[in-house]
C-alpha positions as CSV (number, residue, x, y, z in Angstrom):
1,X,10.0,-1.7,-9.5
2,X,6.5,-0.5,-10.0
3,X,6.0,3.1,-9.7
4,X,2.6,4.7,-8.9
5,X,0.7,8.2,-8.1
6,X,-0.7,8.7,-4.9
7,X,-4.1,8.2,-5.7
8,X,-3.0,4.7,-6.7
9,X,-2.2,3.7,-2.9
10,X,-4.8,4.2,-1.1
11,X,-8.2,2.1,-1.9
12,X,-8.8,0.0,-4.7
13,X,-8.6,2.6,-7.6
14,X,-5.6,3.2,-9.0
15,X,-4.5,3.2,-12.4
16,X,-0.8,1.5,-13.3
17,X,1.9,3.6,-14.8
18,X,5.0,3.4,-14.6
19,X,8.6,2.2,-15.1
20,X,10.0,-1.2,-13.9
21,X,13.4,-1.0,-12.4
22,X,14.6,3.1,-12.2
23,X,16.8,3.4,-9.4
24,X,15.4,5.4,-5.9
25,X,16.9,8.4,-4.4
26,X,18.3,8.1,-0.6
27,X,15.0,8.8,1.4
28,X,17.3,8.5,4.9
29,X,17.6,11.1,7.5
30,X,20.0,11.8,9.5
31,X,19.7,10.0,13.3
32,X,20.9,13.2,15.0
33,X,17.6,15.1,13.4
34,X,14.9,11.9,13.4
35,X,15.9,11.7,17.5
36,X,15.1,15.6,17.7
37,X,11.6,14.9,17.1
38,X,9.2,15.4,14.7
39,X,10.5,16.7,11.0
40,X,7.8,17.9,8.9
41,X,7.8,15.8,5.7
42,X,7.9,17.0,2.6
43,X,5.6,16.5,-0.7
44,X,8.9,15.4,-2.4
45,X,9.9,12.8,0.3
46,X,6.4,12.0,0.8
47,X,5.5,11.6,-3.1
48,X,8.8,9.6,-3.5
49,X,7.9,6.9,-1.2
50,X,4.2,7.0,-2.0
51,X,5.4,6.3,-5.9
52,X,6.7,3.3,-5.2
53,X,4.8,1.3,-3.2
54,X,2.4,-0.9,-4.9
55,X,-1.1,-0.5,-4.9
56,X,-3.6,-3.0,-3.9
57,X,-5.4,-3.4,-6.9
58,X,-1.5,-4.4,-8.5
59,X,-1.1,-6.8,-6.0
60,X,-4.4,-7.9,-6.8
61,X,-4.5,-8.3,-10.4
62,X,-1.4,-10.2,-9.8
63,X,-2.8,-12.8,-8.0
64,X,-5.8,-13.2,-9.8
65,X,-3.5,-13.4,-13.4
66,X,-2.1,-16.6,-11.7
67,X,-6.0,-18.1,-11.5
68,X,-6.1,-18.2,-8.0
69,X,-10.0,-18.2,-7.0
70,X,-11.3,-15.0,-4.7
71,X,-11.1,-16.1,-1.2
72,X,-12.6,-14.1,1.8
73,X,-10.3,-15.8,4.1
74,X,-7.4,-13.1,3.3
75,X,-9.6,-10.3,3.8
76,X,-9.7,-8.4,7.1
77,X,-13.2,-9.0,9.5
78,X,-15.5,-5.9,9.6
79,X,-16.3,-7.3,13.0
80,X,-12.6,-6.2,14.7
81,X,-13.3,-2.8,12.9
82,X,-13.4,-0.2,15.6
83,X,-14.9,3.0,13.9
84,X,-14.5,4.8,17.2
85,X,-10.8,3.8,18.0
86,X,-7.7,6.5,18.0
87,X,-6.9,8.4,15.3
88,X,-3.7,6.5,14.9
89,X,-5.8,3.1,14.7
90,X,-8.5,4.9,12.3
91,X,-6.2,5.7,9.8
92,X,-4.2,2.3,9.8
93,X,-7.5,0.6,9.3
94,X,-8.7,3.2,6.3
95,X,-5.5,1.5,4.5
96,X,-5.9,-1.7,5.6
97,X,-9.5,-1.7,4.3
98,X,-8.5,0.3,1.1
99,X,-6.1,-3.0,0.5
100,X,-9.5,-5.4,1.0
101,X,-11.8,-3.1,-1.4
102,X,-9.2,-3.1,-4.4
103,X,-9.2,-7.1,-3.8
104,X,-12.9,-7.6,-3.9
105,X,-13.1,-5.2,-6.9
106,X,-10.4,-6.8,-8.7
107,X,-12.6,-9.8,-8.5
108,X,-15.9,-8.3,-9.1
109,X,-17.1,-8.7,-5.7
110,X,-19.3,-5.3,-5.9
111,X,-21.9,-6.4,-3.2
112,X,-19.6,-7.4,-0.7
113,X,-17.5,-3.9,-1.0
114,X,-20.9,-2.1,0.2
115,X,-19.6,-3.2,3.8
116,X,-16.6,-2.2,3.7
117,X,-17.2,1.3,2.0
118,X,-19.6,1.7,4.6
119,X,-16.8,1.2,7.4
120,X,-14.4,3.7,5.6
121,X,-17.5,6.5,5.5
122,X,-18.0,6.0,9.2
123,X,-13.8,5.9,10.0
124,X,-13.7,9.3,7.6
125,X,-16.2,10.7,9.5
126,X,-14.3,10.1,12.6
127,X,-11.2,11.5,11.2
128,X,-13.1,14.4,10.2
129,X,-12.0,14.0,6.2
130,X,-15.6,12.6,5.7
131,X,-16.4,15.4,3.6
132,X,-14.7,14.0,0.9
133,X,-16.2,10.7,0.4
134,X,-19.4,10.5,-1.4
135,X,-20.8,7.3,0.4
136,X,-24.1,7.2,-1.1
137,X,-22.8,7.8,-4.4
138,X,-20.5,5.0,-4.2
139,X,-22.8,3.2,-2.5
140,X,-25.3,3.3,-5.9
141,X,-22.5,2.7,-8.1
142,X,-20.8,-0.3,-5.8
143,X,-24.5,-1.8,-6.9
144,X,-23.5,-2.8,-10.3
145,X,-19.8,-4.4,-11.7
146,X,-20.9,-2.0,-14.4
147,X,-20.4,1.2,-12.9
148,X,-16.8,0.0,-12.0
149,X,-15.0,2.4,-13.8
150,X,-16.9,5.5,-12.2
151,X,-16.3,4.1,-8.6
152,X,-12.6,3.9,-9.3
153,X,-12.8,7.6,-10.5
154,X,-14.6,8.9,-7.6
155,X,-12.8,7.0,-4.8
156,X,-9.1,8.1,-6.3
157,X,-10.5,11.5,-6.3
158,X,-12.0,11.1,-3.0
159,X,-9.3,9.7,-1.8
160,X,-6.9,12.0,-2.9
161,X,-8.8,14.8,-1.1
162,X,-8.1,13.2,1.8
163,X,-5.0,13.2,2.1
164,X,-4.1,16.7,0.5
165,X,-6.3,17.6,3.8
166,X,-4.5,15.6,6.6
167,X,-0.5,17.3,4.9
168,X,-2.6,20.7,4.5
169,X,-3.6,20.1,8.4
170,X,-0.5,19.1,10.1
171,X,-2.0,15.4,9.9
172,X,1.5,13.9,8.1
173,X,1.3,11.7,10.6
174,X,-2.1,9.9,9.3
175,X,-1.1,9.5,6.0
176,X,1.9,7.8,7.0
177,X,-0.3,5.1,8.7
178,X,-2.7,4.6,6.2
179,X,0.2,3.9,3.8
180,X,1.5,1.8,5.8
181,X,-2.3,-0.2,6.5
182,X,-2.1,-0.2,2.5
183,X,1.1,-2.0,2.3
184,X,0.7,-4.7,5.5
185,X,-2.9,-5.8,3.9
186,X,-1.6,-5.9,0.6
187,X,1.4,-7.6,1.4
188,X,-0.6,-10.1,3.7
189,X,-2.7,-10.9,0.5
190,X,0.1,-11.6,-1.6
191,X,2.2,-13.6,0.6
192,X,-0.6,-15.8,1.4
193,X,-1.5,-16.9,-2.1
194,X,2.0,-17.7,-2.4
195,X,1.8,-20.2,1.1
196,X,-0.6,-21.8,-0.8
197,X,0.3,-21.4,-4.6
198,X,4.3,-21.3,-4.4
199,X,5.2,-18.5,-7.8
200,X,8.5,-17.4,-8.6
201,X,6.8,-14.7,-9.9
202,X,5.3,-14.5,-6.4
203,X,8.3,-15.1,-4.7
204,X,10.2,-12.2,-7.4
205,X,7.3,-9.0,-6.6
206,X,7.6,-10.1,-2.0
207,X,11.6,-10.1,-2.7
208,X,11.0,-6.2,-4.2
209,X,9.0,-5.2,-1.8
210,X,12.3,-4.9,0.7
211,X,12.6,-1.3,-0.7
212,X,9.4,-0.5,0.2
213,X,9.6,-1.7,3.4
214,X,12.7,0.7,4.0
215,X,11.0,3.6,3.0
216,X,8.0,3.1,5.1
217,X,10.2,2.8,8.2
218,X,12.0,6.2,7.5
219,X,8.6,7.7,6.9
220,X,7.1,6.3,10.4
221,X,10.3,6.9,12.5
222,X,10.1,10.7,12.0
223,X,7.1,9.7,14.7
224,X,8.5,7.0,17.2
225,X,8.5,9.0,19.8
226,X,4.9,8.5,20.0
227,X,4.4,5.3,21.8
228,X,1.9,3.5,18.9
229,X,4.5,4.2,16.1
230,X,6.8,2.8,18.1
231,X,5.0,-0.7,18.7
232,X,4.1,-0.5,15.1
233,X,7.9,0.3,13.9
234,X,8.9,-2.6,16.2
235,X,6.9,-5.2,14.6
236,X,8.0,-3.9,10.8
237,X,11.2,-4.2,12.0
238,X,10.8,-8.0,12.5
239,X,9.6,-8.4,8.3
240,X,12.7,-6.1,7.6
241,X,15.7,-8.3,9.5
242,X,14.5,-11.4,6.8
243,X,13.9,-8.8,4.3
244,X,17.7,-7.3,4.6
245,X,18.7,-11.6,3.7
246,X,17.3,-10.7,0.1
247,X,19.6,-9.8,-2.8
248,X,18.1,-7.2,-5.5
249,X,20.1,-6.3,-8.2
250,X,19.6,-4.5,-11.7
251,X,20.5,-5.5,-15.2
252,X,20.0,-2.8,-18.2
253,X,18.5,-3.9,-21.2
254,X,18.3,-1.9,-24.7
255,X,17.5,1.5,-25.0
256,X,13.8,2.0,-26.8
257,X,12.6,4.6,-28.7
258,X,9.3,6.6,-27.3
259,X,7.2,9.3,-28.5
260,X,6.4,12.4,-26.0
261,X,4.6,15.2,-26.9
262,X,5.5,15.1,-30.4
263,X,9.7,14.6,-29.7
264,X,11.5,11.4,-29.9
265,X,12.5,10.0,-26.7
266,X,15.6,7.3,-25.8
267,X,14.3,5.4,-22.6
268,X,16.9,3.1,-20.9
269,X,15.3,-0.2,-20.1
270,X,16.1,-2.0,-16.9
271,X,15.0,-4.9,-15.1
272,X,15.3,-5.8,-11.5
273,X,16.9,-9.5,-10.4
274,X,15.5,-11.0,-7.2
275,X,17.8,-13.8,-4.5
276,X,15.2,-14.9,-2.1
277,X,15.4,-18.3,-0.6
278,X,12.7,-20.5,0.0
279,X,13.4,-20.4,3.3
280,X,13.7,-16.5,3.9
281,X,10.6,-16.4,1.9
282,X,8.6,-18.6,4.5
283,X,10.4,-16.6,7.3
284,X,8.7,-13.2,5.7
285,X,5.3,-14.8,4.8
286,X,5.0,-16.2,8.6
287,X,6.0,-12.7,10.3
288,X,3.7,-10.8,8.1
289,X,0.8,-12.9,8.8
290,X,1.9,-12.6,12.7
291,X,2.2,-8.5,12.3
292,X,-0.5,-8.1,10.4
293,X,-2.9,-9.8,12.6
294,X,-1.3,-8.7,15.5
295,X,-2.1,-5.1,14.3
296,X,-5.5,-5.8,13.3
297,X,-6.5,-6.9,16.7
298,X,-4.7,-4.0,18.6
């Protein structure tokens, strides 16, 4: 399983490093203390989850490595963007369109991501984290595929501000939802291409994200008593009953030898093994397209 940093999730930005395969912690809480009401998340559970979920510009990449042709039709329309909707819905949609940008930059598509970093300033703006972003900035540098590198640099740093301001402020909440935005427009994306252009490589990286899925629902139930995370909960909940008909199991391979910081280093290589039925498989691409849409529209 891919493992990432936190500026990785959220926008189009993030560098890959990481381990395939390590074996998570138990995120769960306890019913009795989830039904009490809110629990304040911690970095650790936080970071832990955030780590592992993919980010868009992986998912990306991906797709694009199998020679499938940039398509618009998967990306979300600017005209449903409501940049003066709830909070809640703001931050979904800053993850959902942090999902779109790392596509179109994965492809190159510099002009067209104007738009939509124009609709993340304003959404920023409304959830008061605008101080972070440098539109103009990014604006000038989304001008040219050769300024690529310093647009990635300033929207993980951007981005990361953000969200070290919503935990700082009691906004947990928020980031919750724009991880989850990240992870429903990325996983629309994917699952797409592979309607289209049937992968078992495809089929192999949708099986793995069942652990993801889990770990987003732990994170968002510490909020269902808020009526929105409950609708949104509800429809995840429908991806997860096909994801639980998936099998994921590990196999070790040989240890390799590393240097760190000057000291030899044995790292245990694993590799994960993915059962997922054809059928299960178009079960989970049809109710993520439903859920996804359905959330897009709300």
């Amino acid at each position: 399983m891919m493992r990432k940093n936190l500026a990785y999730i959220l926008l189009l930005v993030f560098l890959i490093s990481s381990c395939k395969g390590k074996v998570k912690e138990d995120l769960s809480v306890p019913g009795s203390e989830m039904e009490q009401g809110e629990l304040k998340v911690s970095d650790q559970a936080m970071g832990e989850i955030i780590q592992n979920i993919s980010s868009p510009i992986e998912m990306a990449a991906l797709v694009k490595e199998l020679g499938v042709p940039f398509s618009s039709r998967y990306l979300s329309n600017l005209d449903n963007i409501d940049t003066h909707a709830s909070s809640f819905r703001m931050a979904y949609t800053l993850g959902i369109l942090g999902a779109d940008l790392g596509y179109l930059n994965v492809y190159d598509k510099t002009g067209s991501s104007i738009n939509y970093l124009s609709s993340i300033s304003k959404i920023s703006d409304g959830l008061k984290i605008n101080q972070f972003f440098d539109f103009s900035t990014m604006k000038r540098l989304a001008s040219s595929s050769s300024n690529l590198d310093s647009l990635m640099f300033l929207s993980v740093h951007s981005f990361n501000q953000m969200d070290d301001h919503l935990r700082l402020t009691d906004r947990s909440n928020l980031s919750a939802l724009m991880i989850t935005g990240v992870w429903v427009e990325g996983m629309y994306l994917v699952t797409q291409v592979a309607k289209e252009k049937p992968d078992q490589s495809l089929a192999d990286y949708i099986g793995e994200q069942k652990i993801i899925l889990n770990d987003i629902l732990i994170l968002l139930k510490n909020y269902q008593r808020d009526e929105q995370f409950a609708a949104l909960i509800a429809d995840l909940e429908q991806i997860k009953t096909e994801f639980d008909k998936v099998k994921i199991s590990y196999e070790m391979g040989e240890p390799k030898a590393v240097e760190q910081d000057g000291m030899l280093m044995i790292v245990q290589q694993e590799s994960s093994v993915v059962d997922i039925s054809p059928a299960v498989l178009g079960k989970i691409i049809e109710i993520t397209a439903r859920v996804r849409n359905k959330q897009l529209m709300v």
